[in-house]
C-alpha positions in Angstrom: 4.5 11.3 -31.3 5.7 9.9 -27.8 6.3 11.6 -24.9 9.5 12.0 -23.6 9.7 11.1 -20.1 7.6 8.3 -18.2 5.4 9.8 -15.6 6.0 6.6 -13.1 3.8 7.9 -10.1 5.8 5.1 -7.9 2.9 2.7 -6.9 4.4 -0.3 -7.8 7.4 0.6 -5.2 6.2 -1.4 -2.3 5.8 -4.3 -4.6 8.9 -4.2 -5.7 11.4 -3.8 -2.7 14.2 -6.8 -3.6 14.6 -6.2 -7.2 16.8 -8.6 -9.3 14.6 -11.4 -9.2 13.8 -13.6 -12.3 10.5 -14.3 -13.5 8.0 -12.8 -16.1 5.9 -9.6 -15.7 3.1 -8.7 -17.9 1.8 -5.6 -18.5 -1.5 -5.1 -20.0 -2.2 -1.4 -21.6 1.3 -0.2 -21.2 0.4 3.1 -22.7 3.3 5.5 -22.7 5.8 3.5 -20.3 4.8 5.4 -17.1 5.0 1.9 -15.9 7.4 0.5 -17.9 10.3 2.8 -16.9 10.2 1.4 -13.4 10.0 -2.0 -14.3 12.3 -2.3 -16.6 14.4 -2.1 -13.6 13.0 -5.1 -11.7 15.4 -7.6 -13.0 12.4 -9.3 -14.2 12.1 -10.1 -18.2 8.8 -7.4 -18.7 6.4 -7.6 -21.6 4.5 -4.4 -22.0 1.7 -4.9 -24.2 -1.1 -2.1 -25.4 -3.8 -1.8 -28.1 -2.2 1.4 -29.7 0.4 1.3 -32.1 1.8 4.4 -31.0 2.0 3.9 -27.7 3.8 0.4 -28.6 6.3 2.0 -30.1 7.1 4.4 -27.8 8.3 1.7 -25.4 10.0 -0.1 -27.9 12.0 3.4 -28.3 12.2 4.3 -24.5 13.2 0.9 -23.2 14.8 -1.7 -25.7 15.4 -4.5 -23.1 11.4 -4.8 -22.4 9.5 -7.0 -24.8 6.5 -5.4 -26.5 3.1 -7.0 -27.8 0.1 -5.4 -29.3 -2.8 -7.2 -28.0 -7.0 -6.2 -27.8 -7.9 -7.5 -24.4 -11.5 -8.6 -26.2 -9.2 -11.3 -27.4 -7.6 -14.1 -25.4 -4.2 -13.6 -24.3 -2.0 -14.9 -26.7 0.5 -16.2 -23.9 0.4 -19.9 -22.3 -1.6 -20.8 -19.4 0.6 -20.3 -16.4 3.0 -18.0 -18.5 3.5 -14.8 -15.6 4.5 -14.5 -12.4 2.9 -10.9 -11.7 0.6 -9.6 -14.5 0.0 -5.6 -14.3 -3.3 -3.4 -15.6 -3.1 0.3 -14.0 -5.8 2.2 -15.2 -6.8 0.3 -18.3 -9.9 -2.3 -17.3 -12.4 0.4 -17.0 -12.3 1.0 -20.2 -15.0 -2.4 -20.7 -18.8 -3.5 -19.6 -19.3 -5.9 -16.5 -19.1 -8.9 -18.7 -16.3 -7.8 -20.9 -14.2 -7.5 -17.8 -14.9 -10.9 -16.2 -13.7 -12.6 -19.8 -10.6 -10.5 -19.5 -10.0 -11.3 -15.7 -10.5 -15.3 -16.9 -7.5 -14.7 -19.3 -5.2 -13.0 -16.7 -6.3 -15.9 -13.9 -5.3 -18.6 -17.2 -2.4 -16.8 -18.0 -0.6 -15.9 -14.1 0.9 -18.6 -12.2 -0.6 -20.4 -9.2 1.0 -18.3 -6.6 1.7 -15.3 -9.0 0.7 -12.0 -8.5 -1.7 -9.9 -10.2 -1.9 -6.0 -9.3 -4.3 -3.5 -10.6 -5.7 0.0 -10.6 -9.3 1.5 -11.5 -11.5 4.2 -11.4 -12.7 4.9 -8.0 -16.7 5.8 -8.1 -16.0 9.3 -5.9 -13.9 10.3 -9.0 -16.8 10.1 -11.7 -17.4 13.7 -12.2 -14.2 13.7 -14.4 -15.6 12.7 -18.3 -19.8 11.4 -17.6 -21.7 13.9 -16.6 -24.6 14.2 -18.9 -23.6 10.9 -20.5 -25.8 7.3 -20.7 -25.3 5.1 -18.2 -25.2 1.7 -19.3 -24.7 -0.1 -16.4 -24.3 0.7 -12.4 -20.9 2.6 -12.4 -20.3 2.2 -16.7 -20.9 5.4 -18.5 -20.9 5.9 -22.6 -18.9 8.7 -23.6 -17.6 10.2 -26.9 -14.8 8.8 -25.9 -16.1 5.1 -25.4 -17.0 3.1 -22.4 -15.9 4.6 -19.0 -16.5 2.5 -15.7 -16.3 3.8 -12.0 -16.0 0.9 -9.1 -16.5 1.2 -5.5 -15.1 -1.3 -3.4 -18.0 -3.4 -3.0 -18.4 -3.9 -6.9 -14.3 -4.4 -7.2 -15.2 -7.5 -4.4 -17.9 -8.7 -6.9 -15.7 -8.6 -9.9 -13.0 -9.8 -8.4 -14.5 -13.0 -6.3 -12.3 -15.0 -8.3 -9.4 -13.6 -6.6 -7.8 -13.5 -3.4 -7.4 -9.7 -2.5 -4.6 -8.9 -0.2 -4.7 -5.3 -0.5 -6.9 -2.8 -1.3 -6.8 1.0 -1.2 -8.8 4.1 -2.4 -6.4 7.5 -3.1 -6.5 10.5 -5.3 -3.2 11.0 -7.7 -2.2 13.9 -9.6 -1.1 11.6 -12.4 -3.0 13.0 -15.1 -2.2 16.3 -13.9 -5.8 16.0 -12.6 -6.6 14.8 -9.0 -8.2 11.6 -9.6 -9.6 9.4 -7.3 -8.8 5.6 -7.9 -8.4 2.0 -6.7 -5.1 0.1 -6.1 -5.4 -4.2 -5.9 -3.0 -6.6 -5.4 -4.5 -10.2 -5.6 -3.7 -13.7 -6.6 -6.1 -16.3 -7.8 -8.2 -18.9 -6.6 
C-alpha cells in the first residue's frame, strides 16, 4: 500500500530555480515520490526508477506524466551512454559495500552528459547511532544489519568515492524527514 502524500523535504529547490527547461532527469531509488512530486514539476521529462515494485507503482499512480523503470543498481543502467542531463540518488547509495558503489557511480558517470549534473544524498557518519549499534562492521563506515548493508560517509570518504567527480557543493545537515533527526550529506557534482 502507498502512501498518500510525497514527503518532498525541498532540497532539490536551489537546483531547480528556472523551471521549464527540457532535458532528461533520472532518478535512481525513487521510493515513494518524495522526490518525484517536486520534479514532476521541472518541465524536465523525469524517469523515476526503484528496485521495489511497490514503490514503482506508487509513482506510476501519484504522478502519470513521470516515466517509471524498475532497475537493481548491481546491474548496469539500462539507459545510453550520455542519456541524462541531471541524474538524482537521495538517500539510496548507502545501501552498498565500497566497491559496489564505485561500479554504480561508473554507470551514472556513463549514463549523465558531459556537462550534466549529478546530485546526491548519504548518510552522514555523526548519524550512525540510528540502525548499527551492536551490528558487524564490514568495512570503515558499512555496517550489516537485519536489514542489509547500511554505510555512514564522512566527508573525507565521500571525496574518495567520489574522485571521479567534480564536487561543487557539499554540505552536512540533520533532517526530520524520516520523522527522525538524521544527519546526512547533500552533493552536487559533475564528471570528470
Amino acid at each position: 500500500m502507498g502512501k498518500e502524500k510525497s514527503q518532498y523535504d525541498g532540497w532539490l529547490d536551489k537546483y531547480f530555480t528556472d523551471t521549464g527547461k527540457n532535458g532528461t532527469i533520472l532518478e535512481l531509488g525513487c521510493g515513494w515520490g518524495d522526490d518525484t512530486a517536486f520534479l514532476a514539476k521541472t518541465g524536465y521529462n523525469i524517469i523515476s526508477c526503484d528496485y521495489s515494485d511497490c514503490a514503482i507503482r506508487n509513482v506510476q499512480k501519484h504522478y502519470p506524466t513521470v516515466t517509471v523503470n524498475r532497475l537493481n543498481l548491481l546491474e548496469p543502467l539500462p539507459f545510453g551512454s550520455a542519456f541524462a542531463d541531471i541524474v538524482i540518488a537521495s538517500l539510496c547509495l548507502h545501501y552498498f559495500t565500497d566497491s559496489d558503489m564505485r561500479q554504480i557511480l561508473a554507470e551514472i558517470g556513463r549514463v549523465v552528459k558531459q556537462n550534466g549534473m549529478f546530485l546526491c544524498r548519504l548518510n552522514s557518519e555523526n548519524g550512525r547511532r540510528l540502525g548499527v549499534e551492536g551490528e558487524t562492521e564490514l568495512e570503515p563506515g558499512v555496517y550489516m544489519t537485519k536489514n542489509g548493508i547500511k554505510r555512514f560517509f564522512t566527508e573525507i570518504t565521500i571525496r574518495n568515492v567520489f574522485q571521479n567527480w567534480i564536487i561543487t557543493h557539499i554540505e552536512e545537515y540533520r533532517t526530520n524527514k524520516f520523522s527522525n533527526n538524521i544527519c546526512l550529506f547533500e552533493i552536487a557534482m559533475c564528471h570528470r
